[in-house]
N, C-alpha and C positions, 0 to 999 in steps of 0.2 A: 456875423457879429453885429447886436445891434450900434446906434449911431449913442444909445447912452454910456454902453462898453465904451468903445471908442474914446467919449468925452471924458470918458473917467480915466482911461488910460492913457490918455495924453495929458489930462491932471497930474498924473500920480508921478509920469516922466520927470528924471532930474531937469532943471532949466541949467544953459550951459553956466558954467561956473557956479551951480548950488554946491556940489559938493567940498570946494575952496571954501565958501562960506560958513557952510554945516562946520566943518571942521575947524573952521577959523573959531568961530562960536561957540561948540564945544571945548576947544581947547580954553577959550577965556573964560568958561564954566570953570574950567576945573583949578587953573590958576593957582589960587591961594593952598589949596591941596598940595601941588605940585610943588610952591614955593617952600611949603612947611615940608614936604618930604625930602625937599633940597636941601635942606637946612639941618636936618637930622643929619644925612647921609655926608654932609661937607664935613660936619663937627665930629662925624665918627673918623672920618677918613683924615682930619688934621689931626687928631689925637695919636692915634695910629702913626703919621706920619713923627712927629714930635718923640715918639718913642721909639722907632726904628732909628732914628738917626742919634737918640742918648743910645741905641743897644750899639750903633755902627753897622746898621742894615741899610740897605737904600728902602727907601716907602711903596717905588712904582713895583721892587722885587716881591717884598712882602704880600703886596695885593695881588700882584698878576702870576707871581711863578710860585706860589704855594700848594703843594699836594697836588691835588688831581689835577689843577692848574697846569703842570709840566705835562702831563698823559696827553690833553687837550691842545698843547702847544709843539707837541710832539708829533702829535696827529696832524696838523695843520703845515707842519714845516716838511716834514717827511714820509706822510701817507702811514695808512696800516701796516703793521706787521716789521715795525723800525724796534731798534731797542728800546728797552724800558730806558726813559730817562735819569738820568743822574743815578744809575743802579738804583731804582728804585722796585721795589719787591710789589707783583711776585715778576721773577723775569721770563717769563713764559714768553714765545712769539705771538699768540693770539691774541692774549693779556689786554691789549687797546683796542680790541674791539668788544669791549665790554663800553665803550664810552662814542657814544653816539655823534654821526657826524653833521647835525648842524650846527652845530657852534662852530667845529675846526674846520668846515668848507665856508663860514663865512668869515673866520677870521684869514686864514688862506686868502677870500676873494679880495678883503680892506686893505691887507698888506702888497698885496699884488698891485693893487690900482692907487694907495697911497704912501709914501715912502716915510711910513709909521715903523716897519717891525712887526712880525707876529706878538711879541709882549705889547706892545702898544694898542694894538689893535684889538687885541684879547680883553685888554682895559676898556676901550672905547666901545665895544660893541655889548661889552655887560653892565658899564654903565648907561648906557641908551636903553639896553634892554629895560634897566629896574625904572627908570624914569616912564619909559612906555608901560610896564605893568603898574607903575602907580596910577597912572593916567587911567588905565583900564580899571581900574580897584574902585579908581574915583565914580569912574561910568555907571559901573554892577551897582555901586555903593546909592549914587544919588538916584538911577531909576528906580531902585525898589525903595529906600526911607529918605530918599530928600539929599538936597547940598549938604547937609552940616553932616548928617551918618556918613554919607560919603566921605568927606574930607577928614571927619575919626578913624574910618574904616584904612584910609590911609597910614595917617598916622601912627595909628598901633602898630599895622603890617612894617612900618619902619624901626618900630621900638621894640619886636619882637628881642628876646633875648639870643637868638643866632642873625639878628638881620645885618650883623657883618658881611653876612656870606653876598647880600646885595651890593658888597662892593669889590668884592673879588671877582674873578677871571673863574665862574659856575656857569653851572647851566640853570641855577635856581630860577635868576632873573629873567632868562630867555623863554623859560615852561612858563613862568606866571606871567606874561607880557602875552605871549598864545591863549591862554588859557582865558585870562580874565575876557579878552576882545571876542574869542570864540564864544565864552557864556552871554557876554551881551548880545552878541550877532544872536544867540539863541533866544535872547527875553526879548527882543526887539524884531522877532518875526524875519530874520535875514540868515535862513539853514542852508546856505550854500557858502555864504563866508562863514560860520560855523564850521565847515565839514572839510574847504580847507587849510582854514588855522589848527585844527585838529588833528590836520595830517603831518603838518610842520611841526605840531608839537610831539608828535610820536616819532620823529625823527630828532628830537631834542635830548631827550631824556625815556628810559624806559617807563617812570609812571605818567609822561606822557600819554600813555593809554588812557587813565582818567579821561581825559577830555575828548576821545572818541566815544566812549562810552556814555559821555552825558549828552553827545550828540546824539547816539544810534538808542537810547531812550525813551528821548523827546521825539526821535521817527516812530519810535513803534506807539510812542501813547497817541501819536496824530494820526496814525494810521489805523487804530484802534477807533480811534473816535470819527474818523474817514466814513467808517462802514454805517454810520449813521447820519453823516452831514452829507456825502457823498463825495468824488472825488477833489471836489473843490471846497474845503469846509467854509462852513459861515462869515469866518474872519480869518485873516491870515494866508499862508502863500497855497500854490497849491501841493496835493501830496507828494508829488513827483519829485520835488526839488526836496525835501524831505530823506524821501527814497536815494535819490543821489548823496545826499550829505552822507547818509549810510556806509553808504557804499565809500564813499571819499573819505573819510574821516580814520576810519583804523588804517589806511592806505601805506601811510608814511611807516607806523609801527610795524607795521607784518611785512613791511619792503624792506627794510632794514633786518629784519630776523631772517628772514629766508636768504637775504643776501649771503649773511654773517655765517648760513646753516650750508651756502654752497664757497664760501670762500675757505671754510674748511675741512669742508669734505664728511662733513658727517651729516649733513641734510638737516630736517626741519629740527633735530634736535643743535645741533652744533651752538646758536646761540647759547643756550640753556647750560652747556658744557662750558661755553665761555664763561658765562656768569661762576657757575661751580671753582672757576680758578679762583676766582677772587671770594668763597666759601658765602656764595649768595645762592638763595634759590627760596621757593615760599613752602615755609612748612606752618602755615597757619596757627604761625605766634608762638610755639614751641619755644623757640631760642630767645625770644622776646621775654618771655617767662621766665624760663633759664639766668638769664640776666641778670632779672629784676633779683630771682632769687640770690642771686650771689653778691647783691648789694648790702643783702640784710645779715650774711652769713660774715663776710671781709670785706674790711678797706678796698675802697677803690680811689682813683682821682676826680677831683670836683666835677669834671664835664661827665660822668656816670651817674651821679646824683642828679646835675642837671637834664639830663636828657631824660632818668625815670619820671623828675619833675614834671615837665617839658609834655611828655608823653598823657601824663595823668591828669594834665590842664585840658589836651588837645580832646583829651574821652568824655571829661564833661563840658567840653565847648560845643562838642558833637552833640551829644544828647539836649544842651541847649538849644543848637539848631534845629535839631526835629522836632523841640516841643514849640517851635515858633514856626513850623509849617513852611519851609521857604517854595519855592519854585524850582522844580521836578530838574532841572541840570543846573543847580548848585548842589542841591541834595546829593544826586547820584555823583557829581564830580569828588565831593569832598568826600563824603564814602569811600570812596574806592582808591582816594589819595589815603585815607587812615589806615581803611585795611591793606593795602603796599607797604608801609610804613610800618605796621604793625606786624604783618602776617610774614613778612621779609627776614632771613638770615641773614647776617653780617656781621659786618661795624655798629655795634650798639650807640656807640655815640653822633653818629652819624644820622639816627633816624627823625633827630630835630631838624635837622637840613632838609630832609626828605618832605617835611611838613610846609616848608615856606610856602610853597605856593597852594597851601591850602588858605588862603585868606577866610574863604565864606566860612570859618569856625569861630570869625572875626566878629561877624555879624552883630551877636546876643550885647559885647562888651562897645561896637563903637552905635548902637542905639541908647543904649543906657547915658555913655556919654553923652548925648547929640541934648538928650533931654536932661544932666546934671545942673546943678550947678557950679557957676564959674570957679569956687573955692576947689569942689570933687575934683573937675576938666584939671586945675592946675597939681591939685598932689599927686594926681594919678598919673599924668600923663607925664612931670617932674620924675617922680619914683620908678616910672618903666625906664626915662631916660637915661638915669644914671644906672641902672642894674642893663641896659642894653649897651650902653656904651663902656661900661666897664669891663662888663663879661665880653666881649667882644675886641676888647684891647687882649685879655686873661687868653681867650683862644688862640691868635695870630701869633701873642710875644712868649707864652708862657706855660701854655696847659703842654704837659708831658705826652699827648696822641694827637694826631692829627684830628683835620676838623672832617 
């Protein structure tokens, strides 16, 4: 090694307590971001609160033990393969291992070591989460278009019209807090913390995979372009760490499926049968269509209308994003979060939920902001506030299906 190696590599060394700093700094970057996201998220959740207690509901029940809320609370208190909660359908035995356990082993771990409560805990740890994926939103946002895109790109992601779900007891907040910090770990040359927030995030959520995938893309375009810079390319890490992100990154997803494929005895399918209880599996937008069609044909209730809305925004936010060329795992992330979302059977109203954590479809609408004018910044960002925080009262106190 020569003695310039050397000098450069003990350059490049953290000095002890840089990364205290880094982080200190960063975090006072993002601040105002954070503050505005806090602000949103307080005023939905006192709204909410003020009207549970005119219905005669407690506030912390409504947030934390709603819908799939119990599945995950159920999981945490009493492991796999307990009854379905509160007889809630379908009552299958396998039924809760359709729902992924890092959320319910860290809420499990909070309640263990702090004398919170699994309901409490469940609150605490997803609201941490969304505050940490605002922060990451913030990161993605100001490295590619600056502070202000950034702290819009927040913003929105807060005023989305399901961004309720950021204050419940989800796993929304917990994939997009992974996701956002594994895409920066990817734009900022750092594919080893990529490839393990990517494994975490496949043990979050099933479209969790997304974000292996936008890892194991960015290895094959650098190993692609390897063959010509040589093992070491010109800038950036070397290939190897790459190669490992690869390898690391779907780790968490396919540990979890094969787990789920031998804990019930039907091998590498048994996940997939799991899913099939709950009338999930991907038949490339079939049902998705199906849907739409029968919007046009019969009445349905408002959250069907919203979600074909919802849906039809997210198609041309996408195409937005490709004609603005972004950076190769945002692209492939939010891809591949649409086509899950799209290409998926279920719960039709449900696949705005599925959407959260696609922020980068965010992109096209918080640059446009960054560059408005102050009059634009206020109707707009006013008008999403009250159709986000109202529709979002509408779902928790009111809408006749679950969210």
């Amino acid at each position: 090694m020569s003695a310039e190696t050397v000098d450069t590599a003990a350059a490049a060394a953290p000095r002890p307590g840089s990364v205290r700093v880094h982080v200190r700094a960063a975090l006072h970057r993002a601040a105002p971001a954070l503050a505005l996201f806090l602000a949103v998220r307080l005023t939905g959740a006192g709204c909410t609160a003020l009207w549970a207690w005119h219905t005669g509901r407690h506030p912390r029940n409504l947030l934390g033990a709603t819908w799939d809320s119990n599945w995950y609370l159920g999981v945490a208190r009493h492991g796999y393969g307990s009854p379905a909660p509160h007889h809630m359908w379908p009552p299958d035995p396998h039924a809760d291992l359709a729902f992924f356990p890092l959320y319910p082993g860290l809420i499990r771990g909070v309640s263990t070591v702090l004398p919170v409560g699994a309901l409490n805990a469940g609150l605490l740890l997803a609201w941490s989460a969304a505050a940490v994926a605002a922060w990451g939103i913030f990161a993605v946002g100001a490295h590619l278009h600056g502070r202000r895109a950034g702290a819009f790109l927040v913003v929105l992601w807060a005023l989305l019209p399901h961004a309720v779900v950021e204050s419940l007891s989800y796993t929304e907040p917990l994939l997009t807090a992974l996701a956002a910090w594994a895409l920066y770990a990817l734009l900022t040359d750092r594919p080893l913390w990529a490839g393990a927030l990517a494994a975490l995030a496949g043990l979050a959520r099933p479209n969790g995979l997304a974000v292996a995938a936008a890892v194991v893309a960015v290895a094959a375009v650098r190993t692609w372009r390897g063959g010509r810079d040589g093992p070491v390319p010109r800038q950036g890490r070397p290939l190897r760490h790459y190669w490992a992100a690869a390898v690391i990154a779907p780790s968490g997803w396919l540990g979890y499926v094969l787990w789920v494929g031998a804990r019930t005895g039907a091998g590498p399918r048994g996940y997939f049968q799991v899913q099939e209880i709950w009338g999930s599996r991907f038949d490339f937008g079939r049902d998705t269509l199906r849907s739409l069609k029968r919007l046009f044909l019969h009445d349905a209730p408002l959250v069907q209308y919203m979600a074909a809305a919802v849906l039809a925004v997210a198609l041309l936010l996408l195409v937005l994003l490709v004609l603005d060329r972004p950076p190769l795992p945002l692209l492939v992330y939010t891809a591949v979060l649409v086509a899950m979302a799209l290409g998926g059977t279920g719960y039709f109203p449900s696949k705005p939920r599925f959407l959260l954590p696609a922020f980068p479809l965010l992109f096209p609408a918080a640059v446009a902001l960054a560059r408005a004018r102050p009059r634009a910044v206020v109707l707009t960002t006013g008008s999403l506030a009250v159709l986000s925080l109202g529709y979002g009262l509408y779902l928790l106190t009111m809408a006749p299906e679950p969210l």
